[in-house]
N, C-alpha and C positions, 0 to 999 in steps of 0.2 A: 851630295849626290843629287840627281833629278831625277826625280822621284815619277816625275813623268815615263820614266825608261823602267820605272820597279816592277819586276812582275809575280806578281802576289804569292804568297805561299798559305799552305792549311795552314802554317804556326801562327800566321801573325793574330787570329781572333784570340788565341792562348798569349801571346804576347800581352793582347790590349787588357785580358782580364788579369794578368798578374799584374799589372802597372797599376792597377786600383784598388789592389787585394796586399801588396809589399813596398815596402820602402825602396827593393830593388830586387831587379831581376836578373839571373846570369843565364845564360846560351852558353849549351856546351855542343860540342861535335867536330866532326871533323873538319882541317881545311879545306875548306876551298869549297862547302858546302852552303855557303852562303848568308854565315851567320852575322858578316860585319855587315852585308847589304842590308840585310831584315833590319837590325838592328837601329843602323843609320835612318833608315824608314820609319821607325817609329821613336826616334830620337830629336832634339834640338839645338844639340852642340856633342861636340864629340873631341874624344884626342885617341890617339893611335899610338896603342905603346910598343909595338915592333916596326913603327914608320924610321927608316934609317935615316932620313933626311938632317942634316944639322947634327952630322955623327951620331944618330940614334941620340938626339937631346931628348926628347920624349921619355924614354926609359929613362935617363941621366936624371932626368927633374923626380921622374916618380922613385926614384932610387934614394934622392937628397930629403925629400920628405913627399911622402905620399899622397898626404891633404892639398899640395897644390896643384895636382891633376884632375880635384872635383869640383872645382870650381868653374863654371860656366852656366848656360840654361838648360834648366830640366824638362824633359828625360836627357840626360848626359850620360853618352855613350866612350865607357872605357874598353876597349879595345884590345885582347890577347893580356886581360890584366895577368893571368900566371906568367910573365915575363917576369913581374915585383911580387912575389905573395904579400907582403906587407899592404897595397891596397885593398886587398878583400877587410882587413880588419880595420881602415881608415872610411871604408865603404858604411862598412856596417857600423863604426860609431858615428858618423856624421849623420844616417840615417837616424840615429835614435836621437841625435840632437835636435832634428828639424820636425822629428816627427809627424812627417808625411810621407803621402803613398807615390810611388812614379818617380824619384830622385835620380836613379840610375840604372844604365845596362851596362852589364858585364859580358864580354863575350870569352872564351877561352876553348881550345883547340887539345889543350891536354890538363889532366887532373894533376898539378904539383904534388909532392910531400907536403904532409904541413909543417913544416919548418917555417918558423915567423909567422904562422896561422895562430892567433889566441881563439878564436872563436869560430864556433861554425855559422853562426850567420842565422842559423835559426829563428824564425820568425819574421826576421827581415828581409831576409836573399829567399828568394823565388827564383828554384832551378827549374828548367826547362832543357830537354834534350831535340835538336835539331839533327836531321840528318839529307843525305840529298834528295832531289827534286824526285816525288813519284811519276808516273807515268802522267799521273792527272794534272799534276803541279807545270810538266814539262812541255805538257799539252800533246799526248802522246794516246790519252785514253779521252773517249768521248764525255763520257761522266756520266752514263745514260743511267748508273745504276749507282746507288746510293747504300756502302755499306750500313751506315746506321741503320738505314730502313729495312734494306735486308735483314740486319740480325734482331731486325723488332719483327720479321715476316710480311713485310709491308712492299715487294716490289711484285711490278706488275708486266707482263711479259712484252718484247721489243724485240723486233730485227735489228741488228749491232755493226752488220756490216761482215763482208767477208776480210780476213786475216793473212798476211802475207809471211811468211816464214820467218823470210829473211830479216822483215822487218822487224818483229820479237829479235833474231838476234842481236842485230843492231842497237836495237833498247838496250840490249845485254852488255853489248862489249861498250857500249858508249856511256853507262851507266848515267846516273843523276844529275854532275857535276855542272850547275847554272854556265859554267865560260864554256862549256863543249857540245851545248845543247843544240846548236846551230850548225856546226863546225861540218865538214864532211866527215864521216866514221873514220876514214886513214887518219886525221889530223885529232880528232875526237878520242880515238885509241891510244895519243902520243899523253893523255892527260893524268889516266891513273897509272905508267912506268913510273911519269916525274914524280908524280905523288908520292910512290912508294921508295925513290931513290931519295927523295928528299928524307921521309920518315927515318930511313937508315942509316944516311951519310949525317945528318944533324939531328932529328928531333930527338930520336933515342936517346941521345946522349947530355940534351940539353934539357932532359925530362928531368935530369937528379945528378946531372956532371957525373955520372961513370961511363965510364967507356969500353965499349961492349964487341962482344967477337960479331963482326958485320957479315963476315960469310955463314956463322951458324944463325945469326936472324935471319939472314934471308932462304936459308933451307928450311927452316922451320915455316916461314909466310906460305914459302911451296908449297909444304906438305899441309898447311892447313887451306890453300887451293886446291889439292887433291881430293881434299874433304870437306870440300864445302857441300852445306846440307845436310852432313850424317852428324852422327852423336861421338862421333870420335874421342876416345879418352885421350888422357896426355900421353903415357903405353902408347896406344895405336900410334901418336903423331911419331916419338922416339923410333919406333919400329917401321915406319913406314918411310922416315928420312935413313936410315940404314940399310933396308931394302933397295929403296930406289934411288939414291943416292950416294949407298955406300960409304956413308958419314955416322960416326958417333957424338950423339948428345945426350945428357945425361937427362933424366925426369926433373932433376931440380932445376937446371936450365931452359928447359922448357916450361915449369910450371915461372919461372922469373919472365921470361920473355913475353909468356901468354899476357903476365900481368901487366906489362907495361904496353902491351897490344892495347888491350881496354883503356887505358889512359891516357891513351893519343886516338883513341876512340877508333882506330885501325879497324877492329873488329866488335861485332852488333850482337851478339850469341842471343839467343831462342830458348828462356826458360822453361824446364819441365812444368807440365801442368799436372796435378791431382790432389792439393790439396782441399780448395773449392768443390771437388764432385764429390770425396766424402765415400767415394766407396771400399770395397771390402778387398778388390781386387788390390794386389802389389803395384803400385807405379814405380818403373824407374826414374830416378834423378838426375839424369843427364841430362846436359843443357844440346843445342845443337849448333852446330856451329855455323858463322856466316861472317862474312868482310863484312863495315857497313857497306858496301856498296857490290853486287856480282861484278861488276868492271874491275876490283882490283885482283878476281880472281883470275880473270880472264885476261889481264896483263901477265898472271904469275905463271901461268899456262901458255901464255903468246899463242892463244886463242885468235883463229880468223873465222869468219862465218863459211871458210869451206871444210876447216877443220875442224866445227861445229857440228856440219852438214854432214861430217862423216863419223861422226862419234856421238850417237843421239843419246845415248846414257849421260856424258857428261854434260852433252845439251838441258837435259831434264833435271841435274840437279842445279844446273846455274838459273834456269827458269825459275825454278822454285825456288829460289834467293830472290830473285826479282820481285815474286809475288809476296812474298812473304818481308819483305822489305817496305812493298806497298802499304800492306795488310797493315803493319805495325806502326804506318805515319797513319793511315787514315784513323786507327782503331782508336790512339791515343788524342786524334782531335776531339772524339767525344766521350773520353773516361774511359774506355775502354784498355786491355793489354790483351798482348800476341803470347804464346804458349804454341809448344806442340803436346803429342801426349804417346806414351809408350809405358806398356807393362809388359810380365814377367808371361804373359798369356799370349803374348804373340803379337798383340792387338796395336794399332798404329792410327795415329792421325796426325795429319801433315801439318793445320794449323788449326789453334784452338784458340777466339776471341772471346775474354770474358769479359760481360758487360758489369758496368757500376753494379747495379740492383744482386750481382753475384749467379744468372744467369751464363749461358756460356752456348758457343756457337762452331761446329765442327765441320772446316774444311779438307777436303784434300786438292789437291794440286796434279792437273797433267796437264800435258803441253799438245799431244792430238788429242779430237774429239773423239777418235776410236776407242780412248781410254774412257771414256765417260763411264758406260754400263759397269765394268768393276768397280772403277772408284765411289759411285753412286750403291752399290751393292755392299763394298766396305763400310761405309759409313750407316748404312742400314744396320747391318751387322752387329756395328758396337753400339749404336744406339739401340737392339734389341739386349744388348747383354749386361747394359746400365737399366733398364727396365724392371729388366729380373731378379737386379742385385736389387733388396729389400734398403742397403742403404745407399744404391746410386744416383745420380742425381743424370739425368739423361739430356742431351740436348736442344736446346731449345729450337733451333735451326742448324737442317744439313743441307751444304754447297758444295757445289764441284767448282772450281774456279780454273779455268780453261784457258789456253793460249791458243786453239785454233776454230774456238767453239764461233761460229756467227749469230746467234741468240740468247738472249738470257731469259730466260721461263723456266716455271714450274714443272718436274716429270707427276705422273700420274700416282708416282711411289711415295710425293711427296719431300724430293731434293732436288735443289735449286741449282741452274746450271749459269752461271754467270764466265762471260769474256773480260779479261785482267784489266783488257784494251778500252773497256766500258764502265771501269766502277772507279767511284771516288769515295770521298769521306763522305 
């Protein structure tokens, strides 16, 4: 690669500290989110084990014996190793042979069976989860505001610029994806159909060689485009592709398919939070759902930004995949993780960042500024009602996190009103 053309991402300072910390490191995520380029960037020799070139030799050699694929200069970068699972364990004994840090990156696009897996890799493999370009990454948000800082209470108030509608949507339908970040939105829009015809007509299948009914995955992918953002159970998805599609699937089908979503890293879900706050109140356990990226939802929707412009409901839950997609690349570049939070009290928050020290930080999410004063009122709310709970643990900073806000400043109440278009890691 030319390295002169790379354009930096939050992972790579987490790249450089596991290459000093493990004998090797693997990148997981989706295609086409940029895991070979990162990788190649901080690599010095590389082999590409789905390069078809030379009848897919590449695969052919790692197939015949695995060890002569790790041979070159280190950091050597292997490439979609789950095509051979047998490398991962040729990986991690040569590691322990050489007994040094920085030997190899592994990139991979789906989680295999371990079939031909002896070992997990523990201790030696350093996983890392990549996903597409934020807003900041894409250069799409100014950066004038600095999650970390915010959730230490450390930012300080700035004009951000007025916000253009369309332009949020465009973020939206154009999602992260590093080849379309350029591209015009009609041509940028054509990236996450192929994506996902690609996942169905092949990866599915090549995840564990069965072979799978194509038309109930892709009802299912629908229906969980229809609900993107909610806490939808598996029930709801069953019942909601029979409703609106007038099709039967069974809940074990669904719960099979969901899982092999996760595995081609298709979909990004939004763990419950409540165990850290410790309070008295019931939390619910549902996770929330979300593509990794709003763009595959809005191929699955054949979403345009006037059919957008005229269905602002569904506008505002693909928004909040966006931010919430942000939230959880910026949060984990410094220890941090993303949550939402929901009990049995009614009570809701849209994003919940809990910092290393165990500390935790309560966003919600709208897309006009109109919404601010409730949302900023909600979040008062439930931080008065962890106060009162003798074992709650209340949060440490509250944000409103905006798509059409032009300022990020302090309200008078005490919450912090931040534009999506303004904040980085």
């Amino acid at each position: 690669m030319d390295r002169k053309n790379y354009i930096p991402r939050i992972i790579d300072s987490k790249v450089d500290e596991y290459l000093k910390t493990f004998g090797a490191v693997c990148i997981e995520g989706p295609k086409w989110c940029g895991k070979t380029w990162t990788s190649s960037y901080h690599c010095n020799s590389e082999i590409l084990i789905g390069n078809p070139a030379g009848n897919f030799q590449n695969r052919k050699l790692a197939e015949l014996s695995p060890d002569l694929v790790l041979e070159g200069e280190v950091p050597r970068l292997i490439d979609e190793w789950q095509e051979v699972p047998p490398i991962w364990d040729a990986v991690r004994y040569m590691v322990d042979q050489r007994a040094e840090k920085g030997q190899f990156i592994l990139t991979g696009s789906a989680t295999p069976n371990h079939k031909g897996i002896l070992h997990s890799g523990a201790g030696r493999i350093g996983r890392l989860r990549m996903r597409p370009m934020s807003l900041w990454e894409s250069g799409d948000s100014s950066g004038e505001v600095s999650l970390e800082k915010l959730c230490n209470g450390g930012v300080a108030p700035v004009m951000t610029g007025e916000v253009d509608l369309r332009k949020l949507i465009e973020y939206i339908i154009r999602g992260g994806w590093p080849g379309s970040i350029k591209l015009p939105l009609e041509q940028a829009a054509l990236l996450p159909s192929a994506y996902l015809n690609a996942i169905v007509d092949d990866d599915v299948y090549r995840i564990d060689g069965i072979k799978r009914n194509a038309a109930k995955i892709r009802l299912l992918l629908r229906s969980l485009a229809r609900n993107e953002s909610t806490t939808a159970t598996n029930k709801t998805l069953k019942n909601d592709i029979k409703e609106v599609d007038n099709e039967d699937i069974d809940v074990e089908t669904v719960k099979e398919y969901l899982d092999i979503f996760e595995r081609l890293f298709i979909t990004d879900n939004q763990p419950p939070f409540g165990a850290g706050v410790r309070s008295s109140v019931r939390v619910k356990q549902a996770a929330k759902r979300h593509f990794s990226d709003p763009s595959l939802a809005c191929a699955l929707l054949r979403a345009t930004p006037e059919s957008l412009l005229g269905d602002l409901e569904t506008l505002g839950f693909l928004f909040e995949a966006l931010c919430e997609r942000d939230l959880k690349i910026y949060a984990e570049s410094f220890g941090g993780a993303l949550y939402h939070y929901q009990d049995y009290k009614g009570r809701e928050i849209d994003a919940v960042v809990e910092l290393p020290d165990g500390s935790w930080c309560a966003f919600e999410i709208k897309l006009g500024a109109n919404q601010i004063e409730a949302a900023a009122n909600n979040l008062l709310d439930i931080k008065e009602a962890f106060e009162k709970d003798a074992k709650g643990k209340p949060p440490a900073v509250l944000c409103v996190l905006c798509g059409m806000a032009n300022a990020a400043y302090l309200r008078t109440d005490g919450v912090y009103v931040v534009p999506v278009t303004a904040l980085k890691n």
